[in-house]
C-alpha positions as CSV (number, residue, x, y, z in Angstrom):
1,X,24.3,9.0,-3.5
2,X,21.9,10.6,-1.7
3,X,21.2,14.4,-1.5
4,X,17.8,16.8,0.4
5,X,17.3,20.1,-1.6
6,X,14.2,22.8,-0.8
7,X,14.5,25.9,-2.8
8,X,12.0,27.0,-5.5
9,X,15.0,27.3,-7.7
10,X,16.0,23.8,-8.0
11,X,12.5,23.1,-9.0
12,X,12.5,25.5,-11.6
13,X,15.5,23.8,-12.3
14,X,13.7,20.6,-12.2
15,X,10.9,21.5,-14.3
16,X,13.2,22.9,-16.8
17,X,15.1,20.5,-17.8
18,X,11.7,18.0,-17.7
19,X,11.0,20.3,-20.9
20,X,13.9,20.2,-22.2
21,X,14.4,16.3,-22.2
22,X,11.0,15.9,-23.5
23,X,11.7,17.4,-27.1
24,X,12.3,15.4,-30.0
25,X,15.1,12.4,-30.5
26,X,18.8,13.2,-32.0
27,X,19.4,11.3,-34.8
28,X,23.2,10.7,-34.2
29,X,25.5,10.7,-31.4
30,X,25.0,8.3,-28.5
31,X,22.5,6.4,-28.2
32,X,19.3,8.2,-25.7
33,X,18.8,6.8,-22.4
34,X,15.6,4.5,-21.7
35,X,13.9,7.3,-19.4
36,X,10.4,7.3,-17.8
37,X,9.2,10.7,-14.9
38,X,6.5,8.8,-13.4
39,X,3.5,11.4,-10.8
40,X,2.7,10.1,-7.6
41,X,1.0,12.6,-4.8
42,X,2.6,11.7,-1.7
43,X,6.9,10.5,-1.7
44,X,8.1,8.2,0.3
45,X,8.1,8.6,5.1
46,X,11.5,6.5,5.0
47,X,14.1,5.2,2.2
48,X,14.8,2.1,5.3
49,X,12.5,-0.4,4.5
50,X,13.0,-1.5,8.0
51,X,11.0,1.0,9.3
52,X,7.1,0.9,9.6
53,X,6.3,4.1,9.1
54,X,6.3,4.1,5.3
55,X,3.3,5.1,3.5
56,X,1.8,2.9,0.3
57,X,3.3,5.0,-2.2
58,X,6.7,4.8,-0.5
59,X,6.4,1.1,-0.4
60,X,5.6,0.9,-4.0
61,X,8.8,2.7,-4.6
62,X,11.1,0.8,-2.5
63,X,9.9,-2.3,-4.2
64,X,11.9,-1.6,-7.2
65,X,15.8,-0.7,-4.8
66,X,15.0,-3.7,-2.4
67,X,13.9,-7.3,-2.4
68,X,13.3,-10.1,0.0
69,X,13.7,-13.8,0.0
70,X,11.4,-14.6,-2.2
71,X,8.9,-12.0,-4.5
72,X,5.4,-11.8,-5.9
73,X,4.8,-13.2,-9.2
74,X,1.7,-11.3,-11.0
75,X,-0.8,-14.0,-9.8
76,X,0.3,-13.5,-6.4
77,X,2.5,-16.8,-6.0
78,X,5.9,-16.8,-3.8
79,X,9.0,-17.0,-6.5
80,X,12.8,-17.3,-5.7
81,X,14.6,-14.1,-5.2
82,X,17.4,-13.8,-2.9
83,X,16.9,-17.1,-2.2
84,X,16.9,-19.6,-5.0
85,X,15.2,-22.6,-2.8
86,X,13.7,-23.1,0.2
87,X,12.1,-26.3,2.3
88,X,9.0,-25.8,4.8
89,X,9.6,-28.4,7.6
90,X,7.7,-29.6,10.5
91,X,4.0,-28.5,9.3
92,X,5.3,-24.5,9.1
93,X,7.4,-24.7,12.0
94,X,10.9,-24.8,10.5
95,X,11.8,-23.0,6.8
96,X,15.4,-23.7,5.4
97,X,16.8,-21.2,2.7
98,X,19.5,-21.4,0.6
99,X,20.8,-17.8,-0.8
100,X,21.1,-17.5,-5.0
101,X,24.9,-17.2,-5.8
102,X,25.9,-13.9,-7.1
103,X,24.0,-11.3,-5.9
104,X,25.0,-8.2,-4.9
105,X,24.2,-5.4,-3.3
106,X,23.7,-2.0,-4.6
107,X,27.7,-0.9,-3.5
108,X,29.1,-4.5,-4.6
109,X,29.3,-6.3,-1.7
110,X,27.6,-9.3,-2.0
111,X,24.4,-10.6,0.4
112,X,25.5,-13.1,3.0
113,X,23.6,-14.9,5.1
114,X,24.7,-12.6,7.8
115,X,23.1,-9.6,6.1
116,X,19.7,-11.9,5.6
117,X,19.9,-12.7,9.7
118,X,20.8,-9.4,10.5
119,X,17.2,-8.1,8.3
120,X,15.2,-10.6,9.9
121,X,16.4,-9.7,13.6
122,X,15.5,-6.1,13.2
123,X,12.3,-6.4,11.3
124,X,11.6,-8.7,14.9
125,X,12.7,-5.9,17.0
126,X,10.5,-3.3,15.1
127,X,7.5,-5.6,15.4
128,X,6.9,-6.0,12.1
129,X,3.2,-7.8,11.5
130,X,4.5,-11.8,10.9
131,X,8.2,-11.5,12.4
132,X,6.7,-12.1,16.2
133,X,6.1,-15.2,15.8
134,X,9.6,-15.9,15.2
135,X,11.9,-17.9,18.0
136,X,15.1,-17.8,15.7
137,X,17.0,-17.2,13.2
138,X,20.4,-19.5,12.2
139,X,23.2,-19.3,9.9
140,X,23.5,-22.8,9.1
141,X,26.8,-22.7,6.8
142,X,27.7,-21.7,3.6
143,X,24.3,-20.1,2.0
144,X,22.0,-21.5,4.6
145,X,19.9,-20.0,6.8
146,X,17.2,-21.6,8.9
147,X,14.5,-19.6,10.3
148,X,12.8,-21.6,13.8
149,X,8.8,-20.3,14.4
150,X,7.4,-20.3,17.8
151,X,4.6,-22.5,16.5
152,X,3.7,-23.7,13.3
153,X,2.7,-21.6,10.7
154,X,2.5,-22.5,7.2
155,X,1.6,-18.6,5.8
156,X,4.0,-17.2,7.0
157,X,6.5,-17.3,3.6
158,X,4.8,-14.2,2.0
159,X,6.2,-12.0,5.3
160,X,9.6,-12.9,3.9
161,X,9.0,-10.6,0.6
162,X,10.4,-8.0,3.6
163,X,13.7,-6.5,1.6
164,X,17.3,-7.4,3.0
165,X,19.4,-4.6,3.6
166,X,23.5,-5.0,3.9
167,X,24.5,-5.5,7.7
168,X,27.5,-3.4,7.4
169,X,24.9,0.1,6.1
170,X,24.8,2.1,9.5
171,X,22.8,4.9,8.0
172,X,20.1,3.4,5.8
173,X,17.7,6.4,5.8
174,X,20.4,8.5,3.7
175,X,22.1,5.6,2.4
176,X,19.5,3.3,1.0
177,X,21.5,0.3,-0.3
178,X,19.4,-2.6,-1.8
179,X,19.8,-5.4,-4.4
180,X,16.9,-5.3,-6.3
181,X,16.3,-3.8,-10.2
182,X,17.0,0.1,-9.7
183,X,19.4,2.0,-7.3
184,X,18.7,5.1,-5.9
185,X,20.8,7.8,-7.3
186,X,18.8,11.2,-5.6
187,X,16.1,12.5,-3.3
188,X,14.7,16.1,-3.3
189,X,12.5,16.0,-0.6
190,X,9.1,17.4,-2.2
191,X,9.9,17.5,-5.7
192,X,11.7,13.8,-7.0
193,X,13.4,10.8,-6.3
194,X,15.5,9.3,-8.9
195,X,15.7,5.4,-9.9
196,X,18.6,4.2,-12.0
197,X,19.3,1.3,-13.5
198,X,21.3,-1.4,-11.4
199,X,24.2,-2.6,-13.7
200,X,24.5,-5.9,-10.8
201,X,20.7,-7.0,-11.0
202,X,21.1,-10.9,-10.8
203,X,18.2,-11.5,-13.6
204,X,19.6,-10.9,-16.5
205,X,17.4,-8.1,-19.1
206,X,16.5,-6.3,-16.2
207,X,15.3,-3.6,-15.9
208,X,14.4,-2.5,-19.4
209,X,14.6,1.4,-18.3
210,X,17.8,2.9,-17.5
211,X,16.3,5.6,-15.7
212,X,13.1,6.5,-13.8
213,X,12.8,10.3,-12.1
214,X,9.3,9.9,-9.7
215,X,8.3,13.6,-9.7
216,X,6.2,14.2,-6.2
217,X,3.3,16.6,-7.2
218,X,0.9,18.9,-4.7
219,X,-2.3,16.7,-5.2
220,X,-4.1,14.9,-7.6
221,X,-5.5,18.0,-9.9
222,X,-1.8,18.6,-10.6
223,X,-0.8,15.2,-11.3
224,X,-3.2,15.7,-14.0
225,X,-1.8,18.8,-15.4
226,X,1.6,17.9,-15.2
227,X,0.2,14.4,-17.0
228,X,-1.7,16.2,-20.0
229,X,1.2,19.1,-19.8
230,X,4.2,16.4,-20.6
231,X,6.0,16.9,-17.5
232,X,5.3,13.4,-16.3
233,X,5.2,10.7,-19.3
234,X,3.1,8.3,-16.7
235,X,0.7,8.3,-13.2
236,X,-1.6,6.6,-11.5
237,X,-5.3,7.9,-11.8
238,X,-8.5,7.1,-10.3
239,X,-11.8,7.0,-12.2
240,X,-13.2,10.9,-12.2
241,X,-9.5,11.7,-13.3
242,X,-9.5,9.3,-16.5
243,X,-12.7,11.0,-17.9
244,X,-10.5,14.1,-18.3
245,X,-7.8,12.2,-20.5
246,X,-8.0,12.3,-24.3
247,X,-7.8,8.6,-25.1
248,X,-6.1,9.6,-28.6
249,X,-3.1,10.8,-26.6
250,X,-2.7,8.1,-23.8
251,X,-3.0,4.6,-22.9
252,X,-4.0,3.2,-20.3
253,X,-4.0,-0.2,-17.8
254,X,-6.7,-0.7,-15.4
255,X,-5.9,-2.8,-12.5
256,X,-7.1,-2.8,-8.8
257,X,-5.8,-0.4,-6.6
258,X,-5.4,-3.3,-3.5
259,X,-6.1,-1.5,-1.2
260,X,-9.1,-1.2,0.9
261,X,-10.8,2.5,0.9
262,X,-12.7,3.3,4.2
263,X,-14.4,6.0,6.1
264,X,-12.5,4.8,9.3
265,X,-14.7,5.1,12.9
266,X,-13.0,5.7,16.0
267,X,-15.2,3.4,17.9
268,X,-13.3,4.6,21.4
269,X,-14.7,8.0,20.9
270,X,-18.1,9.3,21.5
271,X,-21.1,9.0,20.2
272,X,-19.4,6.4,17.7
273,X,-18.4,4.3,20.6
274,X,-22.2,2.7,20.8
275,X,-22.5,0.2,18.2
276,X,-25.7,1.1,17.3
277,X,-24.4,4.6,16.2
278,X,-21.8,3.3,14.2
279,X,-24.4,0.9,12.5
280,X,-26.3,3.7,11.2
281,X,-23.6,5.4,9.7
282,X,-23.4,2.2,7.7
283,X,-26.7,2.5,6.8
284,X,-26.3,5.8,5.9
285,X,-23.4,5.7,3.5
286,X,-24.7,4.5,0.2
287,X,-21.3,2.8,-1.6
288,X,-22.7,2.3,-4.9
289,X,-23.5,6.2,-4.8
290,X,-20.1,6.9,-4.1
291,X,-18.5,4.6,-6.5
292,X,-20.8,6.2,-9.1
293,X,-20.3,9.8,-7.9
294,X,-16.4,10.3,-7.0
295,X,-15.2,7.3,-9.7
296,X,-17.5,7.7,-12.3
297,X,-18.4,4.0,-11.6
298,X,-15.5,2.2,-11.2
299,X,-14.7,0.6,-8.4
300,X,-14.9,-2.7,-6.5
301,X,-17.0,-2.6,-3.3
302,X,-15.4,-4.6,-0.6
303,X,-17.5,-4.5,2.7
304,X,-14.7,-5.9,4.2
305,X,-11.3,-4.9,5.5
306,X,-9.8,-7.5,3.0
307,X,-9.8,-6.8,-0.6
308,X,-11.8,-9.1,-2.7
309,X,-9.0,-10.0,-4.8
310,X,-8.0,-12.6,-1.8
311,X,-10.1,-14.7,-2.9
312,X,-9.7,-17.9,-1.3
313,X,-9.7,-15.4,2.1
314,X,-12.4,-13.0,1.4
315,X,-15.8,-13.4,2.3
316,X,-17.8,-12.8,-0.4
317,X,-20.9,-12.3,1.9
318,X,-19.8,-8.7,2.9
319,X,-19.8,-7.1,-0.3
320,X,-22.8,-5.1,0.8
321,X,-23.4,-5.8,4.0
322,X,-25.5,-2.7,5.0
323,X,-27.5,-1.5,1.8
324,X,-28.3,2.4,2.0
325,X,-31.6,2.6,4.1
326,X,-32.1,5.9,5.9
327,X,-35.2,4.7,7.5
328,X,-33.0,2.4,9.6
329,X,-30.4,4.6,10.0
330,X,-32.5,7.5,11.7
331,X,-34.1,4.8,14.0
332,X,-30.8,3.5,15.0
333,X,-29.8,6.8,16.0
334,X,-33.2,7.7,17.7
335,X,-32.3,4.3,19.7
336,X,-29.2,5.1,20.8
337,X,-30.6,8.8,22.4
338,X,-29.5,10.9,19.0
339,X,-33.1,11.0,17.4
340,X,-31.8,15.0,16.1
341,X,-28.3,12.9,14.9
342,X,-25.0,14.6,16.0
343,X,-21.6,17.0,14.6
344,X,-19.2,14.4,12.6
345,X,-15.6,15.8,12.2
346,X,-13.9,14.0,8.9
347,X,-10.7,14.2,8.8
348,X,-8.7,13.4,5.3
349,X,-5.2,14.1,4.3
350,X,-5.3,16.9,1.8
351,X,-3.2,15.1,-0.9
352,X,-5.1,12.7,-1.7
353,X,-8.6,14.1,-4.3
354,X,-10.1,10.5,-4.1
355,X,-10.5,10.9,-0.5
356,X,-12.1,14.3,-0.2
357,X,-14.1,13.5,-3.4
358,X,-15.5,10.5,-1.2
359,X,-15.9,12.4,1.9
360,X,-18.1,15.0,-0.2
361,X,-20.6,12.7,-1.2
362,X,-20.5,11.1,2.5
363,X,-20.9,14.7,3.6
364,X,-24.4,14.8,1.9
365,X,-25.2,11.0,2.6
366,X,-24.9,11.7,6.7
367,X,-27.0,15.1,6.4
368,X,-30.0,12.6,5.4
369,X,-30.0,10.9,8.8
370,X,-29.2,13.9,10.7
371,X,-25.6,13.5,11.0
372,X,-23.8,17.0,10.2
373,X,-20.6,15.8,8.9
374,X,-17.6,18.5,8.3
375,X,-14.5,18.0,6.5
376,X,-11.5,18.9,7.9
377,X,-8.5,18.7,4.9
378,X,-4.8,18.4,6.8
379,X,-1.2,17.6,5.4
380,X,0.2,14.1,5.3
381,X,2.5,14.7,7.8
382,X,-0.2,15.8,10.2
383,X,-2.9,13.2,9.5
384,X,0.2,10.5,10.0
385,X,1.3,12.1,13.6
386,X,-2.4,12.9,14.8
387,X,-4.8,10.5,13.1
388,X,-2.9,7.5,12.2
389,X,-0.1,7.4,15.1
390,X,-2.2,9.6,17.9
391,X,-5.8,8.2,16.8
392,X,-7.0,11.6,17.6
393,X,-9.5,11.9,15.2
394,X,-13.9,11.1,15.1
395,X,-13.4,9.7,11.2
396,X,-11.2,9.7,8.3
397,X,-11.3,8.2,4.7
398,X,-7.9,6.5,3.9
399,X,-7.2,3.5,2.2
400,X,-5.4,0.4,4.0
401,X,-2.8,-2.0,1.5
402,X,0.0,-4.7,2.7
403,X,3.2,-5.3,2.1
404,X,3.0,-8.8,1.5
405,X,-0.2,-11.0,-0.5
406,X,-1.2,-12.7,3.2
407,X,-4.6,-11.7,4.8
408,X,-2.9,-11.2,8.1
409,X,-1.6,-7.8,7.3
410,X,-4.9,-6.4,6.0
411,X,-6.7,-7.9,9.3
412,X,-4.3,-7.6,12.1
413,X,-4.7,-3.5,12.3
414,X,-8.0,-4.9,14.0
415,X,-6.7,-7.1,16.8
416,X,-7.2,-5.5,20.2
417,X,-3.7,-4.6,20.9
418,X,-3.0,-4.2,17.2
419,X,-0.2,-1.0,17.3
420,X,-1.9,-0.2,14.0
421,X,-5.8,-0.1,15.5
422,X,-6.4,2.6,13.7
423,X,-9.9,2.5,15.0
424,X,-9.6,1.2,18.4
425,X,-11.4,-2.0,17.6
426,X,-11.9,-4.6,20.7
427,X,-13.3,-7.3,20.5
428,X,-12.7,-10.5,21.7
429,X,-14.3,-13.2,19.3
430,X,-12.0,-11.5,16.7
431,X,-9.1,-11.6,18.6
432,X,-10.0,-15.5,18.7
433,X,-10.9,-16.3,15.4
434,X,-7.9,-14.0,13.8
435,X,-5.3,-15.7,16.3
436,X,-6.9,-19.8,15.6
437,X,-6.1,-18.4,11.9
438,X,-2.6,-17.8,12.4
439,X,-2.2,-21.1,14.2
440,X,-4.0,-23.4,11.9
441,X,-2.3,-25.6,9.7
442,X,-5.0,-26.9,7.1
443,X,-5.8,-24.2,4.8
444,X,-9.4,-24.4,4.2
445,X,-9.8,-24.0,8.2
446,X,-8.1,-20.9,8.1
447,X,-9.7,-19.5,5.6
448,X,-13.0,-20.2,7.3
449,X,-11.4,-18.9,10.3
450,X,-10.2,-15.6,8.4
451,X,-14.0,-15.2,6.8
452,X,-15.3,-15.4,10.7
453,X,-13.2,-12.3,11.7
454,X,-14.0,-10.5,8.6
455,X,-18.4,-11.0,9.7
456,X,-17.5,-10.5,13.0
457,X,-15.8,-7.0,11.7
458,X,-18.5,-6.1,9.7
459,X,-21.1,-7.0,12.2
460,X,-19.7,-4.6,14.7
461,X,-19.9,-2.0,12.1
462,X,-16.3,-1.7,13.0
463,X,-15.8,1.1,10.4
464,X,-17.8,1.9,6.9
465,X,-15.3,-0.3,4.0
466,X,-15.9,1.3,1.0
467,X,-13.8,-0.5,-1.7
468,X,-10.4,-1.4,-3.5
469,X,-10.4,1.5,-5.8
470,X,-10.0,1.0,-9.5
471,X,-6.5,2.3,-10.5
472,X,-5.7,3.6,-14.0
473,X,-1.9,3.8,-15.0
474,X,-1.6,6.6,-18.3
475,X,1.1,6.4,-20.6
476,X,1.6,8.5,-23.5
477,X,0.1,6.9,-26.7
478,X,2.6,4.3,-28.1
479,X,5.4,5.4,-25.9
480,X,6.0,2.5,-23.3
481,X,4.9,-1.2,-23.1
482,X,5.5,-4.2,-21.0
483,X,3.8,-2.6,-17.9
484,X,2.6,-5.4,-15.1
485,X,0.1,-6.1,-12.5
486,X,0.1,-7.8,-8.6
487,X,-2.4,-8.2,-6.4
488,X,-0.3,-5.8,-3.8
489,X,0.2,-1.8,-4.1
490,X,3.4,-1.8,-5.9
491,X,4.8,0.2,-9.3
492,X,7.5,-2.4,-11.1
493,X,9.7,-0.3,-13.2
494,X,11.7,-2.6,-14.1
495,X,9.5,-4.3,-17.1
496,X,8.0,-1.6,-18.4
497,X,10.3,-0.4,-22.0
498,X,10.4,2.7,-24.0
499,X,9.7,1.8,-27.3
């Protein structure tokens, strides 16, 4: 089911028969399989959606092979998946599931409660953001399972979107068995992973493809000749890339990208470790400019670590939050005993165009105050290990998502002895008003409370947030339909249709 090949020869291979299938219809025999080869830049860290070190892009994957309890509608709103009903007891301290009859797993076997309490267990034993607060998980009889909190904690349904795996799967990095829509039928490291159609899937008419090849390409400049070449039928583009599309050959859906772009400071590191510092870098990054410069204008500036599409969560106070002023910047800077500024490595992971694009045009916003920023491009794999996991780095540009449509996993990389501090953020009025949030029951009080770590954030100057990119998703003219949109990084294959 599940194979690793690396030779230049299977990708000619590859690329090969791409041509091949792309050439015109028969007009007897069987009938032509419902086939899509979808672009995407970086594949997926893990095929176990247990483990946290997936990036976005692997996560938007795996949301077509696995699903959770319960799963994102379009609007954002918790629907019945693996479970078909559930109860909330006790103000958010107790939830109650009962499991949907009939569904099965990937090789057959059908999901028990047994597999659902053994996914639960080990997302608590990986510390997954939202599992923590769990005191335990019960199989209550039949299709029952009851899920105890250590306090009471009404958001905390959308952390159960987290996919159920089968128990009995010992190897679920080579074997990945799920239940959702597609089933994963190969995986050449570096060149494609392929998505069938699952024959089991429990709601009936899906999916509409019967097949869906996601073709891993070098970077974004040849995701965009593989696009206008035929290679690919469909990918994701940003802004700058779209204005190279012939709009008589493709169309296109624009969506957010949900994610939050930002030039991330290492405030444990000096000189960005004074607060003043990291204020004028703020002041010296104009975001309109870059919105303007690396995606031709589209984008949605955030000023926050939360995208703005949470709305009842964002606050809508931070969208610019430090206006370009390089006045203020240089004083700032002269302030903190750097009136001549000072060397500022950016590191970005060379994969991703947007990124380096963005850190371009920061390049030439820093060199107004004084700061002399370099660029310094590395491989996925390295920015992961040394940037993301080590935190050896001065900056980086990235871009933050979550797996699930709650606030707490876009803020919680900020707590103080968050494992994903990024930044090294510490501060202890955030700690206070992100952990009241977790704990309060009445809604509009947590959202204050959210809003309050979100200023306190941006006050700090914890790190410049730039904004939830605009995504574009190209399809060849007239080919496909049916494609969907959530307010979470994820690719649903399963209603888009050939025509």
């Amino acid at each position: 089911m599940y194979t690793k090949k690396l030779t230049a020869a299977v990708l000619m291979a590859l690329l090969a028969s791409t041509v091949l299938f792309a050439g015109p219809k028969k007009e007897t025999g069987p009938k032509e399989a419902a086939e899509m080869r979808y672009g995407l830049t970086s594949e997926p860290a893990t095929l176990d959606p247990l483990s946290p070190s997936n990036t976005a892009d692997g996560r938007s994957i795996l949301f077509n092979v696995f699903e959770g309890l319960v799963k994102p509608d379009t609007d954002g709103n918790l629907q019945p998946a693996i479970a078909e009903s559930w109860t909330i007891e006790q103000n958010g301290l107790v939830y109650n599931f009962t499991l949907r009859q009939g569904v099965l797993f990937h090789d057959g076997s059908a999901v028990t409660v047994e597999d659902v309490e053994f996914t639960l267990n080990k997302a608590i034993e990986n510390k997954y953001v939202g599992f923590t607060q769990i005191e335990k998980v019960e199989t209550t009889g039949g299709r029952n399972i009851k899920i105890t909190l250590k306090a009471p904690d009404p958001e905390f349904l959308p952390f159960l979107t987290q996919g159920i795996v089968p128990a009995h799967n010992e190897d679920r990095e080579k074997n990945p068995v799920g239940s959702g829509p597609f089933m994963i039928e190969s995986y050449t490291t570096q060149q494609s992973l392929v998505l069938v159609k699952n024959p089991r899937y429990w709601k009936q008419g899906f999916p509409k493809l019967d097949k869906v090849t996601v073709v891993f390409v070098a970077d974004t400049d040849a995701l965009l000749l593989n696009l206008q070449g035929g290679n690919i039928d469909s990918a994701t583009l940003t802004g700058s890339q779209l204005e190279q599309l012939d709009p008589g050959r493709f169309d296109i859906v624009q969506g957010n990208s949900n994610s939050v772009q930002i030039l991330a400071l290492n405030n444990a590191v000096k000189p960005l470790d004074d607060i003043r510092v990291r204020q004028a870098v703020n002041y010296a990054i104009d975001v309109p400019e870059i919105i303007g410069t690396a995606f031709y204008g589209k984008g949605e500036p955030s000023g926050s670590p939360l995208i703005p599409g949470l709305t009842k969560y964002y606050n809508k106070a931070l969208a610019n939050p430090y206006p370009a002023d390089a006045d203020r910047a240089k004083r700032l800077l002269a302030e903190a005993g750097y009136p001549s500024g000072f060397n500022l490595e950016i590191t970005v992971p060379s994969n991703y165009t947007m990124h380096i694009d963005t850190a371009q045009v920061a390049v030439n916003q820093l060199a107004k105050v004084g700061i002399n920023a370099t660029i310094k491009l590395v491989d996925w794999a390295t920015w992961y290990s040394d940037a993301y996991r080590g935190r050896k780095f001065e900056a980086t540009i990235i871009s933050f998502d979550a797996a699930n449509v709650s606030p707490r996993t876009f803020l919680s990389r900020y707590r103080s002895d968050g494992s994903s501090n990024l930044i090294n953020f510490k501060n202890a009025d955030y700690d206070r008003a992100f952990d009241g949030a977790l704990l309060e029951v009445d809604e509009g009080r947590r959202a204050a409370l959210y809003q309050e770590a979100q200023k306190i954030i941006s006050d700090n100057a914890a790190s410049v947030f730039i904004q939830d990119i605009q995504s574009f998703r190209a399809f060849p003219k007239g080919r496909y339909s049916g494609v969907v949109q959530y307010p979470l990084y994820v690719l649903d294959f399963s209603t888009i249709q050939r025509k």
